[in-house]
Backbone as numpy.savetxt, mean C-alpha at the origin, in Angstrom:
# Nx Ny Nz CAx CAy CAz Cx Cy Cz
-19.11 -12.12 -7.30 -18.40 -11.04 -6.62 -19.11 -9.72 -6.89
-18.75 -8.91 -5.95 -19.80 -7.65 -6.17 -19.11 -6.63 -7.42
-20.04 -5.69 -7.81 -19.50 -4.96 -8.45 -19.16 -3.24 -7.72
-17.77 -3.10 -7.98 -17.54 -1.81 -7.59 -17.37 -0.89 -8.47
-17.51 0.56 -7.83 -17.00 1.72 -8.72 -16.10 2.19 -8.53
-15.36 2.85 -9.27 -14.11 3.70 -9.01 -14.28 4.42 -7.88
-15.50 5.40 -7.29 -15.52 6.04 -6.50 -15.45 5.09 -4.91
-16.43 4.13 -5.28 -16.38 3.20 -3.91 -15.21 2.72 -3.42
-13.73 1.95 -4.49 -12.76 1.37 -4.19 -11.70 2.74 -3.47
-11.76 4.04 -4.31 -10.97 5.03 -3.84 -11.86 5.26 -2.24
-13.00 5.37 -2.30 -13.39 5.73 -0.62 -13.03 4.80 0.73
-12.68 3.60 -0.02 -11.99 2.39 0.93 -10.76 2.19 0.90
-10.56 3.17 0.38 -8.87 3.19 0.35 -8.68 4.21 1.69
-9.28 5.63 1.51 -8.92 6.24 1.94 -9.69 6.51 2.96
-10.55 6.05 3.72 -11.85 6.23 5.17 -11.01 6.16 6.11
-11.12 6.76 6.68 -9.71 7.02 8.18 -10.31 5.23 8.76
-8.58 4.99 8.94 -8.68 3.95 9.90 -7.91 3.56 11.03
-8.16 2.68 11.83 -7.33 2.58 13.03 -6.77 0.86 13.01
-5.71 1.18 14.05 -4.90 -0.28 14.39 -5.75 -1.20 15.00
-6.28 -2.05 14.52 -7.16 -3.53 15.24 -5.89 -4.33 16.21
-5.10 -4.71 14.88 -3.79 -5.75 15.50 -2.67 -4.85 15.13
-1.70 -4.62 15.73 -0.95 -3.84 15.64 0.59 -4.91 15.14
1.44 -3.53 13.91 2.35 -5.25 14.01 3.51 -5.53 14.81
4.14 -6.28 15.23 5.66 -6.58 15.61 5.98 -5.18 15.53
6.67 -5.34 16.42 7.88 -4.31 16.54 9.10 -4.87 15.59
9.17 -5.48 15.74 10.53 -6.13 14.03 9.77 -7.12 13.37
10.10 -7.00 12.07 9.91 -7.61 11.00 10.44 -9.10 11.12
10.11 -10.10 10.93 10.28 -11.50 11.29 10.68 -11.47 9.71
12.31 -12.62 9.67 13.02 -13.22 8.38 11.81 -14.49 8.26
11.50 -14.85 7.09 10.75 -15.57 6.32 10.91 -16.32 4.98
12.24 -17.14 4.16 12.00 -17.98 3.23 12.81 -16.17 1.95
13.81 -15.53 2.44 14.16 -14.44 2.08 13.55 -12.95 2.17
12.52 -13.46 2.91 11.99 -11.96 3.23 11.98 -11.50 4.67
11.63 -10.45 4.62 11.47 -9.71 5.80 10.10 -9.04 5.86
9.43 -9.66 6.96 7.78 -9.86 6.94 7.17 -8.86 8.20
6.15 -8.08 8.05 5.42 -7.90 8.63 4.26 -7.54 8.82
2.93 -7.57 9.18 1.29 -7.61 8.94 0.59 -6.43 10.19
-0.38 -6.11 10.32 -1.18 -5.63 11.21 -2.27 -5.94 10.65
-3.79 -5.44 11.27 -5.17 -5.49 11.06 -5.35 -4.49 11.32
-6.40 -3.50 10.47 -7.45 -2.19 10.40 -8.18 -2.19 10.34
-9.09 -1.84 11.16 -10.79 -1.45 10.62 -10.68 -0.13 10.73
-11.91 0.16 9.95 -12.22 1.67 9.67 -12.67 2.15 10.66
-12.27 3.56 10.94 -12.90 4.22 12.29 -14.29 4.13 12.66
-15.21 4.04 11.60 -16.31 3.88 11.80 -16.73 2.38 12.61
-16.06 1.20 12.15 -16.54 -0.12 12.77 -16.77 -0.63 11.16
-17.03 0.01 10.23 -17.99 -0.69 8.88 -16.86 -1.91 8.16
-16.06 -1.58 8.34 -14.88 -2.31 7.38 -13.73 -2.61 8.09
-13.17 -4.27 7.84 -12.12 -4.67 8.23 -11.09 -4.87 7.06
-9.86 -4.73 7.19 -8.67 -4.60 6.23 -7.65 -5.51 6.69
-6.40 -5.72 6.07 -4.98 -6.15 6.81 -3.86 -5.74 5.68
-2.88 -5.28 6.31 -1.56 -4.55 5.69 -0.67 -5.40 5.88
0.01 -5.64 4.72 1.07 -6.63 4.67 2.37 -5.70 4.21
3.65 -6.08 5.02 5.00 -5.41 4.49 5.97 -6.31 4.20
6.39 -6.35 3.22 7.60 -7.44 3.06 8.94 -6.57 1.95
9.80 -6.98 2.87 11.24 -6.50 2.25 12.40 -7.56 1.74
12.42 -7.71 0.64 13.64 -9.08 0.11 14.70 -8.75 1.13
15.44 -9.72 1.36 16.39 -9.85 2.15 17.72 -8.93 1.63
18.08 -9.83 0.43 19.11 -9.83 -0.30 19.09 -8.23 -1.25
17.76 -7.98 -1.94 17.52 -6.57 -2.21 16.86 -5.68 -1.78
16.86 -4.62 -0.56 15.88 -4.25 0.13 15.21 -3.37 -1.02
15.97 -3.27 -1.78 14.60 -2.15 -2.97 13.60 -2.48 -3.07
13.51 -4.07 -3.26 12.61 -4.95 -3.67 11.53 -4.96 -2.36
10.52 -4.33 -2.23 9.67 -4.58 -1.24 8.47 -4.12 -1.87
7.22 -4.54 -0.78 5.61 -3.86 -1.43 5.34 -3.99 0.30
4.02 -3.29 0.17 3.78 -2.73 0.69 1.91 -2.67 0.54
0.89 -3.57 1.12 -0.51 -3.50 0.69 -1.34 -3.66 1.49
-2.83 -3.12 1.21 -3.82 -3.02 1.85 -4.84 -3.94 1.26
-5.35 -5.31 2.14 -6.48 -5.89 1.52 -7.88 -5.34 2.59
-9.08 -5.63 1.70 -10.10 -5.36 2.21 -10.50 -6.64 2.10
-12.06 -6.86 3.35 -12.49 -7.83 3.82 -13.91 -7.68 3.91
-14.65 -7.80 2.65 -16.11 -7.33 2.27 -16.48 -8.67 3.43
-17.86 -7.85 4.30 -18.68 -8.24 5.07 -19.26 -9.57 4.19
-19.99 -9.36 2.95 -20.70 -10.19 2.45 -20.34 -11.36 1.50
-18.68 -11.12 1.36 -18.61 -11.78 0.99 -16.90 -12.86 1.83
-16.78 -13.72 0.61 -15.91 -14.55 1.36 -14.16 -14.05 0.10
-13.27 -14.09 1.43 -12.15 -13.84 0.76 -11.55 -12.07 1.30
-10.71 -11.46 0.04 -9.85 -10.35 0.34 -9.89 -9.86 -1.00
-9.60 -8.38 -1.13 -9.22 -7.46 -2.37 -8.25 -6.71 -2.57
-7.13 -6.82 -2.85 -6.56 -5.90 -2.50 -6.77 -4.67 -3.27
-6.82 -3.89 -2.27 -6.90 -2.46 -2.62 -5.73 -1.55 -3.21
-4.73 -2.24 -2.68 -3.59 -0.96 -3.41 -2.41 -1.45 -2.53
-1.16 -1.47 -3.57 0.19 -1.82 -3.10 1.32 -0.89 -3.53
1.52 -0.15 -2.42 3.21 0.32 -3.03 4.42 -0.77 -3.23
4.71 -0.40 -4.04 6.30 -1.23 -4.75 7.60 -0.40 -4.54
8.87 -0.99 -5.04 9.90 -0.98 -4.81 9.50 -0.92 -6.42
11.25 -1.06 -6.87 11.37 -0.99 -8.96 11.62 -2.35 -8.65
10.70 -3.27 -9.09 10.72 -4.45 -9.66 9.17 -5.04 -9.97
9.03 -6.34 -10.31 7.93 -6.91 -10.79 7.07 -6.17 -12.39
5.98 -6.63 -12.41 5.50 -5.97 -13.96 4.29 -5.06 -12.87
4.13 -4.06 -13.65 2.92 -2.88 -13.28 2.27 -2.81 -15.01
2.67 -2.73 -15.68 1.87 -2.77 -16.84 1.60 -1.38 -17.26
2.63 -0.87 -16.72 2.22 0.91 -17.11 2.25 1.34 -18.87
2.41 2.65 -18.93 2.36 2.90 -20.13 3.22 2.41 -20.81
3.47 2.00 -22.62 4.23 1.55 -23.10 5.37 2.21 -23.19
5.05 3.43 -22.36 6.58 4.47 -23.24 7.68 4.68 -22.20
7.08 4.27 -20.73 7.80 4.10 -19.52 8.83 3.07 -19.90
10.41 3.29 -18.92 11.32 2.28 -18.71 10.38 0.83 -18.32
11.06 -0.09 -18.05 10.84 -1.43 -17.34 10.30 -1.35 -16.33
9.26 -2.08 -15.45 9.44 -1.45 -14.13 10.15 -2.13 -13.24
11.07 -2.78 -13.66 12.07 -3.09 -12.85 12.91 -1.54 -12.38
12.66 -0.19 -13.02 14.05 0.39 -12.59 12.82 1.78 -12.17
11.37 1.56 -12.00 10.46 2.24 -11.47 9.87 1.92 -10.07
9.74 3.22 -9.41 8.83 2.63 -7.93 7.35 2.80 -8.30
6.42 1.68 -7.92 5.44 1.83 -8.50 4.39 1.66 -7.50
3.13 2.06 -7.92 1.69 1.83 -7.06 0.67 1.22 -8.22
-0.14 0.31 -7.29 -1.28 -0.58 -7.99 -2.38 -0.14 -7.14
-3.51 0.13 -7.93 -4.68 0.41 -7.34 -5.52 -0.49 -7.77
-6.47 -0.83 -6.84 -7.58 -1.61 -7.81 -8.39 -1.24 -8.19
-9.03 -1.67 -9.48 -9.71 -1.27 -10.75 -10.92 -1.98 -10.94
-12.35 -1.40 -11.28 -13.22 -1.90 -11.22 -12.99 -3.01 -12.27
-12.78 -2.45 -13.46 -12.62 -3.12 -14.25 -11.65 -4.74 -14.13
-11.02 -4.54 -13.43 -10.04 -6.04 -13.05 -11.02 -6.81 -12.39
-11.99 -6.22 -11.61 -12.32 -7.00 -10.49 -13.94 -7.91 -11.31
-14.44 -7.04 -12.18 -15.29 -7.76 -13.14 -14.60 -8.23 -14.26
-13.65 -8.32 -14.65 -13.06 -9.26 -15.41 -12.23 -10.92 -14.65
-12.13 -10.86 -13.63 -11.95 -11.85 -12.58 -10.17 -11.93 -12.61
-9.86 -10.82 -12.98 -8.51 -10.49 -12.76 -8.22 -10.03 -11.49
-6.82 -10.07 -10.64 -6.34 -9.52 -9.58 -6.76 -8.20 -9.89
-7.09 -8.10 -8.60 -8.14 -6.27 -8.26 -6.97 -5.24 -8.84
-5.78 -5.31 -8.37 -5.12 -4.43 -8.60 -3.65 -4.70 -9.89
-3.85 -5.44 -10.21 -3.38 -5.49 -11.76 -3.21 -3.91 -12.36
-1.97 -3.93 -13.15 -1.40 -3.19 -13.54 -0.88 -1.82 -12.59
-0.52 -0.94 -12.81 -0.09 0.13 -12.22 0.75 1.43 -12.94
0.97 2.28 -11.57 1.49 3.29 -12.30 2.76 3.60 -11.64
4.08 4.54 -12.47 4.77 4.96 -11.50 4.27 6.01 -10.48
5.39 5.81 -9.45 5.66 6.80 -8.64 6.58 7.45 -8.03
6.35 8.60 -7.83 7.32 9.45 -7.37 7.48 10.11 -6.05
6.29 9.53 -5.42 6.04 9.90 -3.81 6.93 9.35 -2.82
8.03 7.90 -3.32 8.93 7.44 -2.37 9.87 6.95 -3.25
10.93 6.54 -2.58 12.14 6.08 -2.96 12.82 5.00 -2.14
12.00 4.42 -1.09 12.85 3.71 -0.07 11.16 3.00 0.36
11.80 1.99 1.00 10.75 1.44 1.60 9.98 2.36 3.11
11.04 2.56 3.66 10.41 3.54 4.85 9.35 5.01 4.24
10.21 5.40 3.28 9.37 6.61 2.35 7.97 6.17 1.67
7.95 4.91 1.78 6.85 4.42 0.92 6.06 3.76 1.67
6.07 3.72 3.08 5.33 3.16 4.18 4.83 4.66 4.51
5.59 5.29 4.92 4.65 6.92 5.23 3.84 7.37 4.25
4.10 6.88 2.56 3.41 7.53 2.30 1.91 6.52 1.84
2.07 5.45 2.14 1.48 4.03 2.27 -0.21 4.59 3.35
1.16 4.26 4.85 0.27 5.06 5.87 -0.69 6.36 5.90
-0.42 7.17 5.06 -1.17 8.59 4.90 -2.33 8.59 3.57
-1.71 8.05 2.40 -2.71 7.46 1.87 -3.83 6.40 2.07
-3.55 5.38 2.66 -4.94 4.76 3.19 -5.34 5.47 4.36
-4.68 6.41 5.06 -5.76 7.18 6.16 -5.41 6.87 7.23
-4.41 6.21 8.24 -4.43 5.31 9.16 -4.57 6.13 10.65
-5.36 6.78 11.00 -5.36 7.92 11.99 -4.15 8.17 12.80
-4.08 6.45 13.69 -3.50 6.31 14.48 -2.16 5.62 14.60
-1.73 5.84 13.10 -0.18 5.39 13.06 1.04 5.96 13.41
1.07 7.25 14.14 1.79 7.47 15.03 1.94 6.52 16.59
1.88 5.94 17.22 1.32 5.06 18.19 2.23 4.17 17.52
2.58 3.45 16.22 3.14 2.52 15.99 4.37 2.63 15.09
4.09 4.09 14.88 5.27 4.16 13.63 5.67 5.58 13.89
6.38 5.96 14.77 6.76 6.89 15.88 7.73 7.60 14.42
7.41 9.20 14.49 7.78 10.07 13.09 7.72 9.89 11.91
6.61 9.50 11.85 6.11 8.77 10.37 5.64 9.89 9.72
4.79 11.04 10.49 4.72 12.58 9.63 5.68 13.35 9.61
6.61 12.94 9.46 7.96 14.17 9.45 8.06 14.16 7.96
8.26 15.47 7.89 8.82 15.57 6.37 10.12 15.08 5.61
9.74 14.87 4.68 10.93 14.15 3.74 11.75 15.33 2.98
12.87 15.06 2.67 13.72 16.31 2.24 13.66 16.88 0.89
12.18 16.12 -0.08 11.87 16.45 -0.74 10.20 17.00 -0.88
10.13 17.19 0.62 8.56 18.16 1.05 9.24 19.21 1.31
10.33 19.79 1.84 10.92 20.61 2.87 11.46 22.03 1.96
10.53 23.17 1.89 10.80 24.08 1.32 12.00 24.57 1.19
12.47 24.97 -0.07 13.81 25.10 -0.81 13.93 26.70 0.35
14.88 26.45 0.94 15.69 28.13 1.42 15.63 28.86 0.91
16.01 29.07 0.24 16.61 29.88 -1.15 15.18 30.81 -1.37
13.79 29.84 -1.28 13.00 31.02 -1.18 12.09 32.25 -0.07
């Protein structure tokens, strides 16, 4: 497998990209989830990706939210980075709650990926969303997606915790 750098995995995260396959308009039920996928390549043509969304049925907190990449040269997927819901392990600092009761993001790490660990192993909290829809916009804007208005109609609207306090 190749070796990456921190700088290379963050520039493939974030290289503006566009809708290849665009997904469903609804999320298809699946074995307790609530499923849905598209395909990206990068605006340029250089790189192909695919975004996966899945929401537990029974707990919608419980969802992720990820971007795999699809190296030309080689065979397989990486994932690049997943927003979470508060559940599963992220492996954050020892001094953090559980992350069962944290919303979290996984990036992938050079270091995972030459140790033959999942690329994106461990993680950190976050505080950029609180909901699955909040965490798809901010999903969408962090990997770059140019043209996700077209599919995800007010996806740049501000959240009521972007929205300057009155008061000043």
């Amino acid at each position: 497998m190749k070796t990456y750098t921190r700088e290379e995995l963050d520039s493939l995260i974030a290289c503006a990209k566009v809708i290849a396959e665009p997904p469903r308009k609804e999320m298809r039920s699946d074995r307790g989830h609530r499923r849905n996928d598209m395909r990206l390549s990068s605006q340029n043509g250089d790189h192909e990706f695919s975004v996966f969304m899945r929401i537990n049925e029974t707990f919608p907190e419980n969802f992720t939210i990820g971007l795999n990449y699809y190296p030309k040269d080689e065979r397989g997927s990486l994932c690049l980075l997943r927003c979470k819901g508060p559940h599963g392990e992220f492996l954050g600092h020892p001094s953090l709650p559980h992350a069962h009761f944290l919303y979290h993001v996984h990036r992938a790490k050079p270091e995972n990926i030459e140790s033959g660990m999942r690329p994106e192993r461990g993680g950190e909290a976050a505080d950029a969303y609180a909901s699955f829809q909040e965490a798809l916009r901010h999903f969408l804007l962090t990997v770059n997606v140019i043209d996700a208005d077209d599919h995800f109609p007010g996806f740049r609207q501000a959240t009521l915790f972007e929205l300057e306090d009155p008061a000043s």
